[in-house]
Z-matrix of the N, CA and C atoms (Angstrom, degrees):
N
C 1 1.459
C 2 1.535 1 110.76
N 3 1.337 2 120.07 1 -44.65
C 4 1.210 3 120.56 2 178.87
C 5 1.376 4 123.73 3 -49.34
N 6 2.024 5 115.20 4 -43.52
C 7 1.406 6 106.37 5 -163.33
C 8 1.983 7 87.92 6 -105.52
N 9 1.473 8 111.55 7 16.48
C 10 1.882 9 96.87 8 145.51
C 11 1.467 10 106.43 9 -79.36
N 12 1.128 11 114.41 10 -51.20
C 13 1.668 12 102.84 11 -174.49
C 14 1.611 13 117.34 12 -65.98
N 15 1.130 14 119.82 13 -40.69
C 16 1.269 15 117.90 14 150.59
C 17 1.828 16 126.54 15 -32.45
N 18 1.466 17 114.84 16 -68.19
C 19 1.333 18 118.95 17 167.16
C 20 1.703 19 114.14 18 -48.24
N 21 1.551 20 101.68 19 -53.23
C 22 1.369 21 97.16 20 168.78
C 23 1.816 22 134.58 21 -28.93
N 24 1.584 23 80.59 22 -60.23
C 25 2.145 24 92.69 23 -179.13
C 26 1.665 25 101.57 24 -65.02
N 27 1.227 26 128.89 25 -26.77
C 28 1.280 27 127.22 26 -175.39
C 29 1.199 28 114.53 27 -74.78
N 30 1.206 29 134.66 28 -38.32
C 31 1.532 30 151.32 29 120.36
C 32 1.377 31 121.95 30 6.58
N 33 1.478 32 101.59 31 -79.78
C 34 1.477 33 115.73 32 172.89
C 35 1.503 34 119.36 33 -76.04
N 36 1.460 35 116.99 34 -4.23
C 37 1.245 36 109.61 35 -177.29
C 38 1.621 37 113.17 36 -97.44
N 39 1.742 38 98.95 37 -21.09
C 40 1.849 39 101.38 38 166.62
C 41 1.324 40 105.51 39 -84.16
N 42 1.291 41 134.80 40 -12.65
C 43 1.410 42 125.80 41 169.72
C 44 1.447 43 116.43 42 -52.31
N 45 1.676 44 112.04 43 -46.42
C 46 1.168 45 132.72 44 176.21
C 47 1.362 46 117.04 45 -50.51
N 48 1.690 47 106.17 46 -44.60
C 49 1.336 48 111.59 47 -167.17
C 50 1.637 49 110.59 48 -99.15
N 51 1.137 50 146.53 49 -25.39
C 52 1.157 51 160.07 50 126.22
C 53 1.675 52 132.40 51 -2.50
N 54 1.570 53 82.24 52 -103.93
C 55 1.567 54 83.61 53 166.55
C 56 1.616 55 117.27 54 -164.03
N 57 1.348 56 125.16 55 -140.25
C 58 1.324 57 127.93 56 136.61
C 59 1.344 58 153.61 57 -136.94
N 60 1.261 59 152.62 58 155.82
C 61 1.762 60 118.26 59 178.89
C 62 1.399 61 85.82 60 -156.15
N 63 1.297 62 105.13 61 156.43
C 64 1.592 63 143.27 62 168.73
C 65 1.730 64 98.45 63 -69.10
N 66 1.444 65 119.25 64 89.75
C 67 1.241 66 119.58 65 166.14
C 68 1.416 67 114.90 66 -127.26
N 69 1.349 68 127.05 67 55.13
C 70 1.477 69 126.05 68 -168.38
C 71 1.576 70 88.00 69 -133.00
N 72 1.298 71 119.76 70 150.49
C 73 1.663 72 113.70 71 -171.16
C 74 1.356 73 83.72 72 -168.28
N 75 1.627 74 145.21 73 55.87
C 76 0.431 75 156.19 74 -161.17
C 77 2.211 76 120.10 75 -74.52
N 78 1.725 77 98.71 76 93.09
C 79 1.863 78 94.16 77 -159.08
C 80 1.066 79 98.79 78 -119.43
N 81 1.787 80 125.96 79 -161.49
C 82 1.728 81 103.70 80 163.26
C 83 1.069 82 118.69 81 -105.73
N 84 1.360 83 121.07 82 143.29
C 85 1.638 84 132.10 83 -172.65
C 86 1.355 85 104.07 84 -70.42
N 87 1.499 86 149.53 85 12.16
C 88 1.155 87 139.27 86 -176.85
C 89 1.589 88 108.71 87 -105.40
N 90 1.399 89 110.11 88 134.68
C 91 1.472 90 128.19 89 -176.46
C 92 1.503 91 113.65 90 -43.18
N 93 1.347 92 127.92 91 125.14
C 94 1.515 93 118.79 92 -160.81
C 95 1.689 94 88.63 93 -97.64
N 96 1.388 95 127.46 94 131.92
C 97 1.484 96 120.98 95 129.03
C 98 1.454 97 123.08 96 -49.10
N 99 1.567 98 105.60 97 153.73
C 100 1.261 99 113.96 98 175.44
C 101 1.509 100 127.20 99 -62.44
N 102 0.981 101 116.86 100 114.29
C 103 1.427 102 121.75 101 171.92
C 104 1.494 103 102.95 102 104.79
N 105 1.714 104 125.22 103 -0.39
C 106 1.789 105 135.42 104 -177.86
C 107 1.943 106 94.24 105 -80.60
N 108 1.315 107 96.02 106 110.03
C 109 1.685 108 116.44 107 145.83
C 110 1.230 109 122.54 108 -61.96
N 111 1.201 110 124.26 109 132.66
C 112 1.424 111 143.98 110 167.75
C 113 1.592 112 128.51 111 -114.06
N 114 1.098 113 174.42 112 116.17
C 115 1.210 114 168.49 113 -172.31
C 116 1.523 115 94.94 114 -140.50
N 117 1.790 116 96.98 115 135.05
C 118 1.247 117 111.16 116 -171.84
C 119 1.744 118 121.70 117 -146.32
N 120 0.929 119 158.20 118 119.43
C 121 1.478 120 149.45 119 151.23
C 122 1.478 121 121.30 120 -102.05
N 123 1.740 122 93.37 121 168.06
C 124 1.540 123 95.41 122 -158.82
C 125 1.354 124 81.96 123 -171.10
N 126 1.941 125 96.83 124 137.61
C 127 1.453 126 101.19 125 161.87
C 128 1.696 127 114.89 126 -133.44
N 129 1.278 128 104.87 127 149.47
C 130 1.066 129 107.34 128 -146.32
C 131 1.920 130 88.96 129 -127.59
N 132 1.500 131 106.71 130 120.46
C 133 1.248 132 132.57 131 -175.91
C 134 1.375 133 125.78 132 -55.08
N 135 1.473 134 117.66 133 -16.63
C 136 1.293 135 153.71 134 -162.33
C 137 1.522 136 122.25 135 85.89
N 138 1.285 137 107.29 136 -157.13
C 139 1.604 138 128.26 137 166.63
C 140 1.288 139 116.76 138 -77.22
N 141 1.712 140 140.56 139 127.45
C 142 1.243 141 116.05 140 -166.26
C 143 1.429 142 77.70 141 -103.67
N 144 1.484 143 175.58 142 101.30
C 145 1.268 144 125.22 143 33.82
C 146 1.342 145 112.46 144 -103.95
N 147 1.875 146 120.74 145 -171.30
C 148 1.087 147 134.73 146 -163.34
C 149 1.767 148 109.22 147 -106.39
N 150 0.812 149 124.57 148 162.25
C 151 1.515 150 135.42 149 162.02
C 152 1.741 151 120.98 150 -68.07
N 153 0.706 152 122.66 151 166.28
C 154 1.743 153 124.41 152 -166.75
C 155 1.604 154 98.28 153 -44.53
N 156 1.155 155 97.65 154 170.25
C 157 1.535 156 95.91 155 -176.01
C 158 1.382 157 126.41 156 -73.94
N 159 1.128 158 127.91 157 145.70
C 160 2.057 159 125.96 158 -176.68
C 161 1.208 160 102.30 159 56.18
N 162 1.560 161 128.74 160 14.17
C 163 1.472 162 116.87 161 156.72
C 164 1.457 163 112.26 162 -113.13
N 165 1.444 164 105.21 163 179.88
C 166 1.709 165 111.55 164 -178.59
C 167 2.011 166 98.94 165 -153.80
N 168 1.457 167 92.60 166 138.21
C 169 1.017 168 88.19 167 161.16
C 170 1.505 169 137.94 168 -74.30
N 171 1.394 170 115.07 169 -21.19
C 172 1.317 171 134.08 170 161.05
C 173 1.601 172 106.45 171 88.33
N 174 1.414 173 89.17 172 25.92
C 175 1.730 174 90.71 173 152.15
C 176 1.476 175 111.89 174 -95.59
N 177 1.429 176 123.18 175 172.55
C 178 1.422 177 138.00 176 173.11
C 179 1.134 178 95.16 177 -110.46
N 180 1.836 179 112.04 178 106.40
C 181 1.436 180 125.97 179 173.53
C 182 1.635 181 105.07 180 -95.06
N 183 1.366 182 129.48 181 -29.04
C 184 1.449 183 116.12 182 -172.42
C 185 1.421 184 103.79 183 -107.99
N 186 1.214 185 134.49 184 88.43
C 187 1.759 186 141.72 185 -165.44
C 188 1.979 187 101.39 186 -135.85
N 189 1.238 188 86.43 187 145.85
C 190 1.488 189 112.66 188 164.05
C 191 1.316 190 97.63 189 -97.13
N 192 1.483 191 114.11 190 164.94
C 193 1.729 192 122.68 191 -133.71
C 194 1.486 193 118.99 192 -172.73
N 195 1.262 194 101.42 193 87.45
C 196 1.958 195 100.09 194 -160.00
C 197 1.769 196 82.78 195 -109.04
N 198 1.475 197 109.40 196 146.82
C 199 0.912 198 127.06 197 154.42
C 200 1.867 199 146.66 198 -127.47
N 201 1.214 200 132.89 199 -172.09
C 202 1.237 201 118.65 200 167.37
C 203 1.327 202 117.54 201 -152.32
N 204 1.535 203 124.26 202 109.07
C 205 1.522 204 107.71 203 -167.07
C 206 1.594 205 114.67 204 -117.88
N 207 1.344 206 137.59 205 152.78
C 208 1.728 207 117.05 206 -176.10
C 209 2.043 208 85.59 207 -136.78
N 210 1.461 209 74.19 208 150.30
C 211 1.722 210 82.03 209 176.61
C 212 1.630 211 109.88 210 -104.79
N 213 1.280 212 99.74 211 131.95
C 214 1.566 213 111.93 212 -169.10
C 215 1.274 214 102.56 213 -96.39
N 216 1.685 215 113.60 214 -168.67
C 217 1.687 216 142.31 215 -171.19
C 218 1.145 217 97.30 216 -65.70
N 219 1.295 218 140.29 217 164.90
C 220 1.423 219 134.44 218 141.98
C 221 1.637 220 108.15 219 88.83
N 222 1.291 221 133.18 220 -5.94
C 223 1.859 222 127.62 221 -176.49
C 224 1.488 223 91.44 222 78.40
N 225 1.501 224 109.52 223 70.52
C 226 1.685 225 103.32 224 174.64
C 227 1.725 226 86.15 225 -147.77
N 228 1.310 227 94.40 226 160.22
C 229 1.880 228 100.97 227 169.31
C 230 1.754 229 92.58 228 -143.87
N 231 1.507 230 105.74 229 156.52
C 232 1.297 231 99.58 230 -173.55
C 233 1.702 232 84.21 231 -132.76
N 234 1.632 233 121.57 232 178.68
C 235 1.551 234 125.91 233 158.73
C 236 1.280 235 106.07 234 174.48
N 237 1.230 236 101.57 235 -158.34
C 238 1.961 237 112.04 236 -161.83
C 239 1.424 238 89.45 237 -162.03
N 240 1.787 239 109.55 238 145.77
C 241 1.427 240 112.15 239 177.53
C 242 1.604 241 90.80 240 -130.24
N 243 1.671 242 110.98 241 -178.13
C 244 1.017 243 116.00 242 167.10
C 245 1.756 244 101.71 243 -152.12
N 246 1.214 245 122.34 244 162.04
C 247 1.425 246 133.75 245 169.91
C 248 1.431 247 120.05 246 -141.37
N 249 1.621 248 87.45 247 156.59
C 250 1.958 249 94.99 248 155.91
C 251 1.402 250 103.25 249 -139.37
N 252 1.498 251 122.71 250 173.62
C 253 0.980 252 118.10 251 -156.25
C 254 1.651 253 109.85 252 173.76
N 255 1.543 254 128.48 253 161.55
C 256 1.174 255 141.58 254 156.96
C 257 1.267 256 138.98 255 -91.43
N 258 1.099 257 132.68 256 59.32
C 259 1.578 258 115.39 257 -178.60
C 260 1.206 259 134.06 258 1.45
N 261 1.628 260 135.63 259 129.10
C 262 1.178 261 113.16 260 167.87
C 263 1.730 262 127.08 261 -78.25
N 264 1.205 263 108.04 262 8.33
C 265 1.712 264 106.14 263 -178.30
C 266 1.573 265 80.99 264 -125.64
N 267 1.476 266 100.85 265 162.87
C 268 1.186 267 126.02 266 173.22
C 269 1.677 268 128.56 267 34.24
N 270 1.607 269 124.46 268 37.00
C 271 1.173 270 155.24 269 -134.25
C 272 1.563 271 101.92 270 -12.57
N 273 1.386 272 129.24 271 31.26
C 274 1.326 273 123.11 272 150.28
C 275 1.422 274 131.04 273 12.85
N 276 1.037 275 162.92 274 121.96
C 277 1.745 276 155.83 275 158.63
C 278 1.820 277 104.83 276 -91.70
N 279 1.156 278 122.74 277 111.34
C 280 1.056 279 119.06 278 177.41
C 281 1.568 280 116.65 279 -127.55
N 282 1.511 281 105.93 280 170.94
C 283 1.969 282 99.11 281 174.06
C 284 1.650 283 80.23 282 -137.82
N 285 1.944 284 78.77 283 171.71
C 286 1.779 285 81.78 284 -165.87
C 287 1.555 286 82.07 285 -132.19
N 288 1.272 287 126.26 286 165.12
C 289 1.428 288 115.58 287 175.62
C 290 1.785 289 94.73 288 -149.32
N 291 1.525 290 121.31 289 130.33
C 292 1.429 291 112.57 290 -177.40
C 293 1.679 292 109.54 291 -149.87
N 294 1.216 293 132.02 292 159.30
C 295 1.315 294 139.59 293 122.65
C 296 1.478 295 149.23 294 -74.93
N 297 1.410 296 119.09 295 140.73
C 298 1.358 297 142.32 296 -151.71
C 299 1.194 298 110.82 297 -123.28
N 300 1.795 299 118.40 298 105.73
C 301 1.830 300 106.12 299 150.52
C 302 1.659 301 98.50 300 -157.79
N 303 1.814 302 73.58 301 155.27
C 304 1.648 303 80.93 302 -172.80
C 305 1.793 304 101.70 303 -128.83
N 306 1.102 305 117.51 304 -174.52
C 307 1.623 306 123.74 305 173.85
C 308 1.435 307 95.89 306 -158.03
N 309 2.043 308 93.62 307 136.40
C 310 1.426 309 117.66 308 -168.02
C 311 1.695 310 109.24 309 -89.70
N 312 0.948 311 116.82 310 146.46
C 313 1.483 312 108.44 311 -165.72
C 314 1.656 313 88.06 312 -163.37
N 315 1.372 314 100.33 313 132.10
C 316 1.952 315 121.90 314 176.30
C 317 1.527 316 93.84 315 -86.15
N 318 1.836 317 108.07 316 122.97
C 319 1.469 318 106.36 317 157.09
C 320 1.304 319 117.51 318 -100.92
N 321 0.987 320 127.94 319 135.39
C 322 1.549 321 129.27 320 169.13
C 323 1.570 322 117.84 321 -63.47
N 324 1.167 323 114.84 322 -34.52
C 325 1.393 324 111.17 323 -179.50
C 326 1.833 325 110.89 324 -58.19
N 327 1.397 326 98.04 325 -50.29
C 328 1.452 327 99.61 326 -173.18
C 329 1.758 328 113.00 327 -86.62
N 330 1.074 329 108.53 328 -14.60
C 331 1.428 330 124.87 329 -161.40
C 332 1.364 331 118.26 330 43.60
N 333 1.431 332 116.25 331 71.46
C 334 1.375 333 147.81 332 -151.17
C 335 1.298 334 107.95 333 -154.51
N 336 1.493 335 129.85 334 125.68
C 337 1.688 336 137.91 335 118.61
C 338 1.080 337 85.24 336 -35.15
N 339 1.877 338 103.67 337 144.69
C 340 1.269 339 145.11 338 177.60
C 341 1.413 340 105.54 339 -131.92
N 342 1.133 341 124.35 340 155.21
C 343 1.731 342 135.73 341 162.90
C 344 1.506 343 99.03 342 -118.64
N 345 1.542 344 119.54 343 107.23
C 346 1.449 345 124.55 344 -170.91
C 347 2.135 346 89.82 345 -100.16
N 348 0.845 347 135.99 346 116.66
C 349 1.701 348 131.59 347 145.94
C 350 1.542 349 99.77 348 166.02
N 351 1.191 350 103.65 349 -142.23
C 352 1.777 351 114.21 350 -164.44
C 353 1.742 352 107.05 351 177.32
N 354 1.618 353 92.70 352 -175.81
C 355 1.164 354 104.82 353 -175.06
C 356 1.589 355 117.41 354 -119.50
N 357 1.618 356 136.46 355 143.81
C 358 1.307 357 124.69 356 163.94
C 359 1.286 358 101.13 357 -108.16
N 360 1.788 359 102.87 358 164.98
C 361 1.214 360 92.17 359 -179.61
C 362 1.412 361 103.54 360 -170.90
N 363 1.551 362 134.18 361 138.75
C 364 1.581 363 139.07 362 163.05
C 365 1.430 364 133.17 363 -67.13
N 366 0.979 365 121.17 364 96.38
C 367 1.653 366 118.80 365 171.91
C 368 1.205 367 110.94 366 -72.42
N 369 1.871 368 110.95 367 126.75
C 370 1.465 369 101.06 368 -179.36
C 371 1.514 370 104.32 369 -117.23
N 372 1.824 371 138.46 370 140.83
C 373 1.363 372 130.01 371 -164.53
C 374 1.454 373 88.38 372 -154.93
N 375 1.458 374 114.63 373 159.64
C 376 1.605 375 104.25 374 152.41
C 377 1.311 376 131.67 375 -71.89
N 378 1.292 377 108.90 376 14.40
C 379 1.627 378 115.25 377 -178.69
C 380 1.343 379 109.26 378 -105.51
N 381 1.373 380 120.98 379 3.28
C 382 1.137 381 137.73 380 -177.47
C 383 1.850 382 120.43 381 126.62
N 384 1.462 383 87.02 382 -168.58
C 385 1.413 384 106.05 383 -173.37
C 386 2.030 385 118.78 384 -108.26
N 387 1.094 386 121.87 385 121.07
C 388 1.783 387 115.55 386 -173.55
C 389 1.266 388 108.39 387 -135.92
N 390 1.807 389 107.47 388 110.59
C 391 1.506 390 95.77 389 145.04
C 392 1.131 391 148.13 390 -61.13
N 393 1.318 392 142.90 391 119.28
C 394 1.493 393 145.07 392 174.60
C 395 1.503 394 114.34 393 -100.58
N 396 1.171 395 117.47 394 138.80
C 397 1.579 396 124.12 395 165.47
C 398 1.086 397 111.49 396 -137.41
N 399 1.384 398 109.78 397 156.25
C 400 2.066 399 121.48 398 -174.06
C 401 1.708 400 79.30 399 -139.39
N 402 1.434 401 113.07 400 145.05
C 403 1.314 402 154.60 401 177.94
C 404 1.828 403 113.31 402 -140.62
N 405 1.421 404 119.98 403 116.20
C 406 1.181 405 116.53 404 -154.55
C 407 1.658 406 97.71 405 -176.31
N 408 1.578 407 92.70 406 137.24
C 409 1.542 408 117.50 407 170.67
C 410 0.992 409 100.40 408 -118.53
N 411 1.584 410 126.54 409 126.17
C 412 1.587 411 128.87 410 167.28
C 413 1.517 412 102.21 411 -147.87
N 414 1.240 413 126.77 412 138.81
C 415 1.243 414 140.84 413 165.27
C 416 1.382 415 134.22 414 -22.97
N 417 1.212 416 150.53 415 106.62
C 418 1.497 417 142.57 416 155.45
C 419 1.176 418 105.59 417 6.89
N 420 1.164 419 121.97 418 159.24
C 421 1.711 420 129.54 419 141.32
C 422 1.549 421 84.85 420 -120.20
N 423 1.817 422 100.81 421 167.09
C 424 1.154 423 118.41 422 171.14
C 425 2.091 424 93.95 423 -164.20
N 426 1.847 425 105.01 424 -174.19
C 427 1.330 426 100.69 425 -174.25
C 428 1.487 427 102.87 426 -72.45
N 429 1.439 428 109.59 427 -24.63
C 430 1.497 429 110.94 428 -174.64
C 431 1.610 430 126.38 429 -70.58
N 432 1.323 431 107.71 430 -20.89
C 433 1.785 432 134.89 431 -170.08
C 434 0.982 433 80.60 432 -144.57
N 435 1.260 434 146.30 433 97.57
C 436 1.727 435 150.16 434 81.50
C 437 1.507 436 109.46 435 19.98
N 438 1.259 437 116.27 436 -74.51
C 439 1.391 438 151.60 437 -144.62
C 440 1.618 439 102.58 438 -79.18
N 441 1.200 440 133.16 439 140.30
C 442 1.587 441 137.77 440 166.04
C 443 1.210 442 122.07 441 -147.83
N 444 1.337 443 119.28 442 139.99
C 445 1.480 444 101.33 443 -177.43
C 446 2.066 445 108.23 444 -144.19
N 447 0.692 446 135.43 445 -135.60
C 448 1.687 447 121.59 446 -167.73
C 449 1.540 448 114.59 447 139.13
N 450 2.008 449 113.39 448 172.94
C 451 0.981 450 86.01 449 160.36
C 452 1.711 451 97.81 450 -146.94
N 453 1.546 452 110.91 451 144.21
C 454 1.607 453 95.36 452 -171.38
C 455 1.932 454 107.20 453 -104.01
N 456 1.487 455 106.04 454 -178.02
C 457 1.040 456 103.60 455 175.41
C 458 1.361 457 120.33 456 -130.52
N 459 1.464 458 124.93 457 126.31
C 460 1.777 459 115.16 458 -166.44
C 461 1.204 460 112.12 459 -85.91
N 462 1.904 461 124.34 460 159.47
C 463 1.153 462 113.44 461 159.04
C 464 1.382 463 108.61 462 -166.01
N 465 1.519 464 117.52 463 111.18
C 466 1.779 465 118.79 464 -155.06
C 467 1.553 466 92.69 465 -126.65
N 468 1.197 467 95.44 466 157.36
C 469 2.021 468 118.04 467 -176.50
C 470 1.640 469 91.06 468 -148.86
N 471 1.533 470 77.08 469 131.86
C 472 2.073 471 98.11 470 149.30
C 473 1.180 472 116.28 471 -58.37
N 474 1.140 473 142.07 472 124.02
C 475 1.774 474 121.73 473 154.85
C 476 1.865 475 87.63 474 -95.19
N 477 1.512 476 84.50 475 136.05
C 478 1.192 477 112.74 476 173.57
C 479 1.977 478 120.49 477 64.15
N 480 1.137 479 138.12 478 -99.04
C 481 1.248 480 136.18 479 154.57
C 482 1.352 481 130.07 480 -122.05
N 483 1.384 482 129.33 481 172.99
C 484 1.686 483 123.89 482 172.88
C 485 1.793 484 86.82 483 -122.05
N 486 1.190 485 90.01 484 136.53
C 487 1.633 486 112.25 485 164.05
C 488 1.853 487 99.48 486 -72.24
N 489 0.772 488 136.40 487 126.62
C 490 1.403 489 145.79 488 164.88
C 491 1.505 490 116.70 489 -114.83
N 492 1.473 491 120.05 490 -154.93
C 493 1.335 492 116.48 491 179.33
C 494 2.083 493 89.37 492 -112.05
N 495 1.223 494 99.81 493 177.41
C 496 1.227 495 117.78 494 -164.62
C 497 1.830 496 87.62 495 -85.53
N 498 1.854 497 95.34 496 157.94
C 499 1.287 498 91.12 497 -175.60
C 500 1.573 499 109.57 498 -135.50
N 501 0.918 500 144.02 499 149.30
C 502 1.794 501 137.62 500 166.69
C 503 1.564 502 105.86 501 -8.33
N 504 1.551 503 109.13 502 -61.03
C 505 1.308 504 102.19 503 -162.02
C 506 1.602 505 114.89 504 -105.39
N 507 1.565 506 125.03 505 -22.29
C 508 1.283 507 120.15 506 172.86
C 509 1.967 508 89.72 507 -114.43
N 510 1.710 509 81.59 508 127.60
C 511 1.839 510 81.40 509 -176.59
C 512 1.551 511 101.49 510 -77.17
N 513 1.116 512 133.88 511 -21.74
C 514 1.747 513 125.92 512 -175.75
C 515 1.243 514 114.54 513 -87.39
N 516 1.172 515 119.03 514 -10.16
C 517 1.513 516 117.54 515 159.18
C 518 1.602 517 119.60 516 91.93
N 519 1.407 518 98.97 517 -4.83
C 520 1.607 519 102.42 518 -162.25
C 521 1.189 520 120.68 519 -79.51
N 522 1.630 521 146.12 520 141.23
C 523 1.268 522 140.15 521 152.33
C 524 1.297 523 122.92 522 -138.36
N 525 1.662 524 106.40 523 170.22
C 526 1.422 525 96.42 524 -175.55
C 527 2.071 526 97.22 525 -103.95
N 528 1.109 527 94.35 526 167.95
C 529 1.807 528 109.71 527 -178.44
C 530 1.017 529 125.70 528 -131.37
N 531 1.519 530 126.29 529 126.64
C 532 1.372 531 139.74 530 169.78
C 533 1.520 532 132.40 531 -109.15
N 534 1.406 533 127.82 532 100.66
C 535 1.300 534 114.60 533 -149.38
C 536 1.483 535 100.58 534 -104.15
N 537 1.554 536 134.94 535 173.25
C 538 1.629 537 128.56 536 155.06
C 539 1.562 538 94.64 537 -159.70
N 540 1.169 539 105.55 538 152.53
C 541 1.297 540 125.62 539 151.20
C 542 1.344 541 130.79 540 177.98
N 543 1.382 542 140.82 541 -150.41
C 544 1.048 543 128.96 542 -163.50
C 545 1.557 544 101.12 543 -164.38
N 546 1.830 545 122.87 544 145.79
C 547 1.549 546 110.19 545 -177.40
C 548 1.718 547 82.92 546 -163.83
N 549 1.247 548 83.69 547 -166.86
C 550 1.598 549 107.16 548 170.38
C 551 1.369 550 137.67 549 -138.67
N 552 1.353 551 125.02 550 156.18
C 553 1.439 552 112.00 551 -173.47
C 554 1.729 553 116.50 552 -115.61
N 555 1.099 554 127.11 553 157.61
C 556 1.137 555 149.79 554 146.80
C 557 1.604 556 159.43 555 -84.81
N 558 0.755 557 130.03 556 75.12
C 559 1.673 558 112.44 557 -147.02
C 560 1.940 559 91.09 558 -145.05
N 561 2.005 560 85.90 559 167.43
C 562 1.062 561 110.33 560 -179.56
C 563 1.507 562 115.69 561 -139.82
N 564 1.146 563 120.51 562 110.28
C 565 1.649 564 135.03 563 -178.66
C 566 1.410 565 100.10 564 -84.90
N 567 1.642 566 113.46 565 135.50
C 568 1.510 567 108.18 566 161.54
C 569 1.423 568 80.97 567 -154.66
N 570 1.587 569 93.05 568 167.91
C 571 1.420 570 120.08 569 -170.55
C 572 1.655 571 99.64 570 -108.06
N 573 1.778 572 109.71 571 122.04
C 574 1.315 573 129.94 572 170.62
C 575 1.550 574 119.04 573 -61.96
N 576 1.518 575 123.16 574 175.80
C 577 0.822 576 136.96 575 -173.01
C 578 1.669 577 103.85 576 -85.97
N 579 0.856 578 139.76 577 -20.79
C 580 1.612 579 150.52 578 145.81
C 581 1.476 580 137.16 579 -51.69
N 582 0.995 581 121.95 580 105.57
C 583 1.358 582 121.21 581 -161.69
C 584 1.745 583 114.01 582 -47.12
N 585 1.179 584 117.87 583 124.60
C 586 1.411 585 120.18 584 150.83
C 587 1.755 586 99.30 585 94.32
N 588 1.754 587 110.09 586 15.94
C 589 1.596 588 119.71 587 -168.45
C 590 1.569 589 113.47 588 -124.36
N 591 1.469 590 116.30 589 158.70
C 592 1.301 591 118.42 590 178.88
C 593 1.837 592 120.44 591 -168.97
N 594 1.135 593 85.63 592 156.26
C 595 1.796 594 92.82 593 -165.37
C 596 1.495 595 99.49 594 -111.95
N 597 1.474 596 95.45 595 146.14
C 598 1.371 597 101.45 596 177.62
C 599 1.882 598 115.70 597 -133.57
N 600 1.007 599 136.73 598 153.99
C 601 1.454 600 141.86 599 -170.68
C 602 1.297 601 80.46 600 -151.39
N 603 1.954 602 96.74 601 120.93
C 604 1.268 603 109.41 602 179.14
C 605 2.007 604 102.54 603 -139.13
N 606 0.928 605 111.24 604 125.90
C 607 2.087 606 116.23 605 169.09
C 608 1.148 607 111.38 606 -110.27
N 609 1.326 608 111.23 607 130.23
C 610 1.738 609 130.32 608 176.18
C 611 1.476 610 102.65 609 -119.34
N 612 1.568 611 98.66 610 121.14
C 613 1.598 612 105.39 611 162.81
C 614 1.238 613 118.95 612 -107.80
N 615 1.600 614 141.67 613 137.94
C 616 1.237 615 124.22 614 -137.06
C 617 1.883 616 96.96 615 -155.51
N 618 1.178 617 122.16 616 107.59
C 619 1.832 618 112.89 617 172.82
C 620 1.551 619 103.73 618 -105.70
N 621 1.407 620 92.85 619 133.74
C 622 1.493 621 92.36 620 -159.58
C 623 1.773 622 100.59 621 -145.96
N 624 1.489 623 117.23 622 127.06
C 625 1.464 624 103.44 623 163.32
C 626 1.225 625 129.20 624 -87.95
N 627 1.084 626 140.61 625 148.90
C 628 1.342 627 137.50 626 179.13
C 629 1.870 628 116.45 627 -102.39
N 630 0.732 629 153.06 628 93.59
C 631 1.479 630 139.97 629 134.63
C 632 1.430 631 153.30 630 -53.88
N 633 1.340 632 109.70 631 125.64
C 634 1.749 633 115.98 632 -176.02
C 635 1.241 634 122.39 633 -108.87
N 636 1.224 635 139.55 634 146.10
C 637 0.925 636 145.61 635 -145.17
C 638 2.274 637 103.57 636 -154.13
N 639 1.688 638 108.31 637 78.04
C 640 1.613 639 106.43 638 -160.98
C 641 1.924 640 83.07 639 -71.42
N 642 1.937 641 90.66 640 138.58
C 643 1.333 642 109.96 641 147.32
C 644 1.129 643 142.92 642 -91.11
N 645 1.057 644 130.84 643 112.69
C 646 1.577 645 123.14 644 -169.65
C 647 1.822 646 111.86 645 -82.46
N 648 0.974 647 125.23 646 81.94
C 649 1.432 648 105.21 647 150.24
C 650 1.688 649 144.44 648 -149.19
C-alpha cells in the first residue's frame, strides 16, 4: 500500500510538471443491452494545472457535458456528446462536439467486463479549432463492483492554428499543437434513489507532453 501511494504522488507530481489535458469523459460504465438508452451529463471542473506560460492547448478543460449513448448487436454501445465550457487561459467560451463507442469484452486476467474504445472529438474557441481523442480500457461497473478503474491514452492536434499571445520572436503569437500522453482512471458508479438513475465520481491522472510549433505570418 505504501509504494501505491508513493507511485501515486509521483504520478501527480509529473502531471504538475509536464503538462495538461482534458481527459475526463465522464458516461456510465455499465454494459448496455441492445437497443438500452442512456442519457447522461457531467461537469467537469477542469485541469488543475496549465500548460507553459501564455500558451493553451486549446482544449476546453472546464465544460458541462450532455451526452447520448444506445447499446448495439454484438456487446457494443455507440453515442454523441456535446459541450460548453470555459477555457482555462484566456477565459475563452468554447463548445466541444464528439463521438463515443466502446466494445465489451471479459478479461481473464482481471476477471472483469471491460469497455475497450473511446471518444473523438472537436473543440470549437475563437482561438481556434482542436482535435482531441481518449482511447481507454476500463472495467464494467455493476451493483456488485460499484468501483472501475482502467487506463486511457490521449492524443490532440490543432487543425489549422491557435491564436495565442504574442511572443519575443513571432509578434502574432500563433501556433500549431500536438499533445500525447497516457494516465488512468478511477471511478465509482452507484445506483440513486430514482428509478432507472445513477451517480458517478470519477479522477483521471494523466502525464502528458505537449508540443508547439510558433507560426510566423
Amino acid at each position: 500500500m505504501h509504494n501505491f501511494f508513493k507511485g501515486f504522488l509521483v504520478s501527480l507530481a509529473l502531471l504538475f510538471l509536464i503538462g495538461c489535458h482534458h481527459n475526463a469523459h465522464i458516461r456510465t460504465q455499465k454494459p448496455l443491452s441492445q437497443s438500452e438508452t442512456v442519457i447522461s451529463s457531467s461537469m467537469n471542473p477542469g485541469p488543475i494545472t496549465s500548460p507553459k506560460k501564455d500558451m493553451t492547448l486549446g482544449i476546453i478543460g472546464r465544460r458541462l457535458e450532455f451526452s447520448f449513448l444506445r447499446g448495439l448487436e454484438n456487446d457494443r454501445e455507440l453515442g454523441a456528446y456535446a459541450g460548453i465550457g470555459i477555457r482555462e487561459q484566456m477565459g475563452s467560451q468554447g463548445n466541444v462536439l464528439g463521438l463515443h463507442y466502446k466494445k465489451y469484452k471479459y478479461l481473464s486476467p482481471i476477471e472483469r467486463l471491460v469497455k475497450i474504445g473511446g471518444g473523438l472529438e472537436i473543440n470549437f474557441s475563437n482561438s481556434g479549432a482542436v482535435f482531441n481523442s481518449k482511447a481507454s480500457i476500463i472495467s464494467a461497473s455493476s451493483i456488485n463492483n460499484p468501483i472501475y478503474f482502467g487506463i486511457h491514452f490521449l492524443h490532440a492536434r490543432s487543425y489549422g492554428k491557435i491564436k495565442g499571445y504574442s511572443s519575443p520572436i513571432y509578434s502574432n503569437g500563433n501556433y500549431s499543437m500536438q499533445s500525447r500522453g497516457i494516465g488512468m482512471t478511477i471511478g465509482k458508479e452507484r445506483e440513486t434513489f430514482i428509478q432507472n438513475t445513477s451517480f458517478q465520481s470519477q479522477f483521471d491522472v494523466s502525464i502528458v507532453h505537449d508540443g508547439y510549433n510558433y507560426i510566423d505570418d
